[in-house]
SEMAR-558228 format. One line per 5 residues: number of its first residue (from 1); their letters; for each residue z, y, x of N, C-alpha, C, O, CB. Coordinates in Angstrom, 2 decimals. Glycine has a CB too. Example, Ala and Ser with C-alpha at 12.3 -4.5 7.8 and 13.67 -1.06 7.14 Angstrom:
BEGIN
1	AS	7.80,-5.69,13.19,7.80,-4.50,12.30,7.80,-3.30,13.20,8.46,-3.32,14.24,9.05,-4.47,11.31 | 7.08,-2.25,12.85,7.14,-1.06,13.67,7.87,0.03,12.90,8.04,1.14,13.41,5.72,-0.60,14.08
***
This chain:
BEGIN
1	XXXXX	27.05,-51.58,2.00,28.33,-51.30,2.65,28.12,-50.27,3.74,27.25,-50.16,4.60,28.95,-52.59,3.25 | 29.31,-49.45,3.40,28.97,-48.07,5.09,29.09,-48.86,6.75,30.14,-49.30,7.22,30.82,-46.41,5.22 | 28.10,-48.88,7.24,28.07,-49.08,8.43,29.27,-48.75,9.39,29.72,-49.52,10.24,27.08,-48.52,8.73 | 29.62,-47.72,9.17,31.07,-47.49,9.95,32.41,-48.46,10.01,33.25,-48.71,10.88,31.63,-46.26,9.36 | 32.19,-48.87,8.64,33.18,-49.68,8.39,33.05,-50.85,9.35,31.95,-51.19,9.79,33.18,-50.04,6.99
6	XXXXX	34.19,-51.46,9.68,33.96,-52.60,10.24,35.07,-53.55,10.07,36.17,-53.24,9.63,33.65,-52.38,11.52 | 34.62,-54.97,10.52,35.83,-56.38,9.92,36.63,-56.23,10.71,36.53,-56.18,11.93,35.49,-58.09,9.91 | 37.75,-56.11,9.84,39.29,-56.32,10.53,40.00,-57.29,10.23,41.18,-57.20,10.57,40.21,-55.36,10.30 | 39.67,-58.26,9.67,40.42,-59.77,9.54,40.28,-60.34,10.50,39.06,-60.26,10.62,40.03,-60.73,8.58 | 40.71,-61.02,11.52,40.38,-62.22,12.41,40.69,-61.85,13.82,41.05,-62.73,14.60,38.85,-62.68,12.30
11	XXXXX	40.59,-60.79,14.15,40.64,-60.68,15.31,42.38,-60.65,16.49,43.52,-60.91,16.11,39.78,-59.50,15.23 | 42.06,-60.37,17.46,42.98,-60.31,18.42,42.52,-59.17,19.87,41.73,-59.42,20.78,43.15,-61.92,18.80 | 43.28,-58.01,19.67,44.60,-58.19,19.15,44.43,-57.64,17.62,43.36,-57.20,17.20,45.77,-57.36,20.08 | 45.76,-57.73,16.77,45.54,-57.71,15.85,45.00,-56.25,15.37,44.92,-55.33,16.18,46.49,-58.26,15.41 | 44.60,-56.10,13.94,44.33,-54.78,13.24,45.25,-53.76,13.60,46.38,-54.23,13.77,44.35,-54.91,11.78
16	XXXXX	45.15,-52.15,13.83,46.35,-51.18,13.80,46.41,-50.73,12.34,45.57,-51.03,11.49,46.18,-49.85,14.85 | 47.81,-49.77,12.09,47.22,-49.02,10.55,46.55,-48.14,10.97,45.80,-47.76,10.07,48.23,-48.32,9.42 | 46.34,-47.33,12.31,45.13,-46.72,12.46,43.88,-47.19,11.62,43.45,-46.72,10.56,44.86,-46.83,13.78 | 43.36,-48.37,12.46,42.02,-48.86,11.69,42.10,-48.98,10.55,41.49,-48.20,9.81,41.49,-49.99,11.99 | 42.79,-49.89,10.10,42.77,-49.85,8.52,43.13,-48.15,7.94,42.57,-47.91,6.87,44.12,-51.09,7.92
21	XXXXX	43.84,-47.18,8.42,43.68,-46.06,7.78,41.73,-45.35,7.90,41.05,-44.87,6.99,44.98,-45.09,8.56 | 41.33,-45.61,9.56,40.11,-44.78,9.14,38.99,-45.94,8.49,37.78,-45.80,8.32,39.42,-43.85,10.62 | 39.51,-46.67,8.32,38.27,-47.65,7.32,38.34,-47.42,5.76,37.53,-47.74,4.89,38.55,-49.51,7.47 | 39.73,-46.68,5.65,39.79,-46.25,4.02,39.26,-44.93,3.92,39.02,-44.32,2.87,41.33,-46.20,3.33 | 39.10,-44.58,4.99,39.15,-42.70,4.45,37.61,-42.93,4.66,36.92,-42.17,3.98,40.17,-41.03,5.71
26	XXXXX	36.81,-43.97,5.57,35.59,-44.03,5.44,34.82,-44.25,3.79,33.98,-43.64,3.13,35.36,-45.06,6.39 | 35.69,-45.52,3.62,35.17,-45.98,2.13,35.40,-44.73,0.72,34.62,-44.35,-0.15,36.21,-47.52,1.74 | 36.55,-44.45,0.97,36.62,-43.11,0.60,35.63,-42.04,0.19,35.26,-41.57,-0.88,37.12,-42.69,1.43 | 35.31,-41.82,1.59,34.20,-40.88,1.88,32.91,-41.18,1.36,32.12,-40.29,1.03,34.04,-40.74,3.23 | 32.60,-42.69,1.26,31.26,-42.78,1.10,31.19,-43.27,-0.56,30.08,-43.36,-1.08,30.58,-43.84,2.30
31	XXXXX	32.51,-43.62,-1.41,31.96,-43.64,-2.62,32.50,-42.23,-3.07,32.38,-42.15,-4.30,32.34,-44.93,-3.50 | 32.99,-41.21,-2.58,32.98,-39.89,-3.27,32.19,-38.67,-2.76,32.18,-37.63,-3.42,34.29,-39.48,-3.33 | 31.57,-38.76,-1.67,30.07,-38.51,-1.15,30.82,-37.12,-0.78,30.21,-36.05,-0.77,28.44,-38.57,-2.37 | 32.25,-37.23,-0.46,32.78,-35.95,0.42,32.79,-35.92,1.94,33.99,-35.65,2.06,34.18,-35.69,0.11 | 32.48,-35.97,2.80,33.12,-35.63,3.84,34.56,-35.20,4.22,35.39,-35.88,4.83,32.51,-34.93,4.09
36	XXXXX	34.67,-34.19,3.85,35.75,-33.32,3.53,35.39,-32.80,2.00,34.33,-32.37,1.54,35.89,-32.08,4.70 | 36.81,-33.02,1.36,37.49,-32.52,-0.20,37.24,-31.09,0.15,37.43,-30.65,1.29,39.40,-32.92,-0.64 | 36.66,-30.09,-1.24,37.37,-29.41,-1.11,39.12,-28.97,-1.50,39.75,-30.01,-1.66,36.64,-28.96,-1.32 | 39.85,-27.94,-1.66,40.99,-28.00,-1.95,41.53,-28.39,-3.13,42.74,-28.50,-3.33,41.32,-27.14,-1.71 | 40.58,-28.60,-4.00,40.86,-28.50,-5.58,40.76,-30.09,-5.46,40.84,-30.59,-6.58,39.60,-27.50,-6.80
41	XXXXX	40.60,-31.13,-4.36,40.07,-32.37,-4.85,40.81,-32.75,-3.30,40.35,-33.83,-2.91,38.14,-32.61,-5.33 | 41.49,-32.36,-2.63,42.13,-32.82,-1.56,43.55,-33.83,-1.63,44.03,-34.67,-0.87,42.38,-31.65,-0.92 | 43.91,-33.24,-3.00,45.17,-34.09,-3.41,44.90,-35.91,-3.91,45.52,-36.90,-3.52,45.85,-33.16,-4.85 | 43.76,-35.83,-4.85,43.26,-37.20,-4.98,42.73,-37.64,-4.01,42.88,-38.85,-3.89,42.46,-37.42,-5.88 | 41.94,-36.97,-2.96,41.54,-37.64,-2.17,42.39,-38.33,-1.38,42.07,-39.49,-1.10,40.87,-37.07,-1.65
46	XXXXX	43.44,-37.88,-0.93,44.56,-38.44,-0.36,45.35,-39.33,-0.71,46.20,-40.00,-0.12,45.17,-37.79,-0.16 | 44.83,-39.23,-2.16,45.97,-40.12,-2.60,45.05,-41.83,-2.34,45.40,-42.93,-1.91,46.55,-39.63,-4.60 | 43.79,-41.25,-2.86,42.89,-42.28,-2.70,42.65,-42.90,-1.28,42.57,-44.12,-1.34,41.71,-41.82,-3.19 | 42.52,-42.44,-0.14,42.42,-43.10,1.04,43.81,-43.45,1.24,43.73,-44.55,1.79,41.79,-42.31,2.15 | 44.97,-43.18,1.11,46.65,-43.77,1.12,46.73,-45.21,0.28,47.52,-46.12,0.56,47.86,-42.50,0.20
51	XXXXX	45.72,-45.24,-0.83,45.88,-46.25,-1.70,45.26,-47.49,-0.96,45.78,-48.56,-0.67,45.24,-45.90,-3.06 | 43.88,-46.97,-0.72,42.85,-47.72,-0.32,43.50,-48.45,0.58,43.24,-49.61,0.24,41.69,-47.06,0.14 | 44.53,-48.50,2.00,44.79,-48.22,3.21,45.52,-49.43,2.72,45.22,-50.55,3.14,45.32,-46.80,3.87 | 46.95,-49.16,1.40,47.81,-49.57,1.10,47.06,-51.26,1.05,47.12,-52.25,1.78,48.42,-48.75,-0.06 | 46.15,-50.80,-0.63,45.74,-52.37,-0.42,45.21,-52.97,0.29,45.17,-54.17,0.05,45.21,-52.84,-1.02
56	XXXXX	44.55,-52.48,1.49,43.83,-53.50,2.64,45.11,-53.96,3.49,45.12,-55.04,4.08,42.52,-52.61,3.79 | 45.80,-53.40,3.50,46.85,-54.00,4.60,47.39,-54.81,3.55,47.32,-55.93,4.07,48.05,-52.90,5.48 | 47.93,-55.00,2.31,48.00,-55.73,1.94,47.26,-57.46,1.59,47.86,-58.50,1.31,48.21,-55.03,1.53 | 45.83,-57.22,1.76,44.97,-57.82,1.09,44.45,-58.62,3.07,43.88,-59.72,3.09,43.76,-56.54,-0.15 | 44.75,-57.91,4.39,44.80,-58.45,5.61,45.61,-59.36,5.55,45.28,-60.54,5.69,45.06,-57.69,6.55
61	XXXXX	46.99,-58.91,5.30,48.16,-59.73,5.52,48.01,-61.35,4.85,48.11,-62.44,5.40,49.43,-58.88,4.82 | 47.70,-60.96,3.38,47.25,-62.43,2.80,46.01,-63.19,3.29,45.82,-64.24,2.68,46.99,-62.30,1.35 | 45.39,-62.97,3.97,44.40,-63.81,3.85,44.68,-64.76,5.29,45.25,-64.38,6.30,42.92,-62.96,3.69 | 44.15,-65.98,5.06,44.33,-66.94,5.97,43.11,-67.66,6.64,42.27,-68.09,5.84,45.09,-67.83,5.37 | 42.90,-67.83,7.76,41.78,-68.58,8.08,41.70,-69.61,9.18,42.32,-69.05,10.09,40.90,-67.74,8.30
66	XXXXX	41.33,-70.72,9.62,41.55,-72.08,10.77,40.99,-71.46,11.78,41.57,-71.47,12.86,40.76,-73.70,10.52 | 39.59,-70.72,11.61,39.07,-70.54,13.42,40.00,-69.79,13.78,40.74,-69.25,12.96,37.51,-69.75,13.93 | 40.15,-69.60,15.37,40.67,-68.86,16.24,40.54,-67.72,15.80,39.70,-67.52,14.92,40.27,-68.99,17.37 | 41.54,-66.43,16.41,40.65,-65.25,15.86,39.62,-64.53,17.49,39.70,-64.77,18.69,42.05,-63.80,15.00 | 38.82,-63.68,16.72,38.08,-63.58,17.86,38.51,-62.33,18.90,39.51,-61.68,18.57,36.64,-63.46,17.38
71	XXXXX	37.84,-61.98,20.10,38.62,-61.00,20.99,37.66,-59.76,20.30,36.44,-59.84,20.19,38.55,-61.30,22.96 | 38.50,-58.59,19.87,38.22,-57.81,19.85,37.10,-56.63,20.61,36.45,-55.77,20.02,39.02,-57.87,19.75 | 37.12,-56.99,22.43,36.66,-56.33,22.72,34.96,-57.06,23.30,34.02,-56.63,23.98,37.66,-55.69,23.41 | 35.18,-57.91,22.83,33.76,-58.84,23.09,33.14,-59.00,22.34,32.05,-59.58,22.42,33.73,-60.00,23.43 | 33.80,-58.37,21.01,32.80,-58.46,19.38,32.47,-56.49,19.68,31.66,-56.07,18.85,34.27,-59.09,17.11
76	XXXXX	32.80,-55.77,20.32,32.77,-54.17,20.77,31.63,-54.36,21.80,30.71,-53.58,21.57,34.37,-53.43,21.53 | 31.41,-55.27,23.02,30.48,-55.27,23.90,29.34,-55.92,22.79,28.39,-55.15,22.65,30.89,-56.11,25.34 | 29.27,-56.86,22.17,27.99,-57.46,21.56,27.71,-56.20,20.25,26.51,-56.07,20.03,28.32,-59.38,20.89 | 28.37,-55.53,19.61,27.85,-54.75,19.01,27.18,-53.31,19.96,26.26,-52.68,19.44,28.85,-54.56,18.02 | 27.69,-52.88,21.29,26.98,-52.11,21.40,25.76,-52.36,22.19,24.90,-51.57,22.56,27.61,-51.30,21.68
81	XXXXX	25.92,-54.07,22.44,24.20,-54.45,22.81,23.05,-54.58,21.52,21.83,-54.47,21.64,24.15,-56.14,23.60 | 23.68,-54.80,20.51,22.96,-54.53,19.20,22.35,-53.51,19.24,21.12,-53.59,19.21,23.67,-54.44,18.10 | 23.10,-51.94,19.36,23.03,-50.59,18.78,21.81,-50.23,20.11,20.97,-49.36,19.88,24.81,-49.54,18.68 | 21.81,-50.78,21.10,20.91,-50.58,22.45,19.37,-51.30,22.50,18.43,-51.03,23.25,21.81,-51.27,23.73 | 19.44,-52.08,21.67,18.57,-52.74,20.94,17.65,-52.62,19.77,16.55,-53.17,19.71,19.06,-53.39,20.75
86	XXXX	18.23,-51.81,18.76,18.47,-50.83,17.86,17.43,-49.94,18.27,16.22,-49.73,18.27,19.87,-50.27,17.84 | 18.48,-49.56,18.61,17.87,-47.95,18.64,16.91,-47.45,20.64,16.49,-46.41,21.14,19.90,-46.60,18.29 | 17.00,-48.88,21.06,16.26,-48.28,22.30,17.18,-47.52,23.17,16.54,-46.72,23.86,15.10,-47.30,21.88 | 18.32,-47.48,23.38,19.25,-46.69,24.35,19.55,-47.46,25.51,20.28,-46.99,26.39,20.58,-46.29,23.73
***
């Protein structure tokens, strides 16, 4: 799975379509090994991260779970004590 990506079920506050848009154009990106389309391949690509986007917000909305959800910005502080850890920063 691309590292960039990250879980957007559970939390609080909730997901934006921001996130869920750049988590598609990530996945996107990493099973069509573009960065950037060129022009001849910009139209599917779009269509493909619009799709992607479509069904995760769909596929958020359904899912259900009992724990609490967690705070967003305290699962952001423990990942960048990970990445400091990591990588020595």
């Amino acid at each position: 799975m691309c590292r960039n990506i990250k879980t957007l079920f559970n939390f609080e506050p909730p997901v934006t379509e921001e996130e869920i848009h750049a988590a598609s154009l990530q996945y996107v990106r990493k099973i069509s090994g573009f960065t950037k389309p060129s022009s001849v391949n910009e139209a599917s690509f779009n269509v493909a991260v619009n799709e992607v986007a479509r069904i995760s917000h769909e596929l958020l909305n359904s899912l259900e779970t009992s724990p609490a959800p967690e705070d967003r910005e305290e699962e952001a502080k423990r990942a960048k004590i990970r990445s400091a850890q990591r990588f020595g920063k």
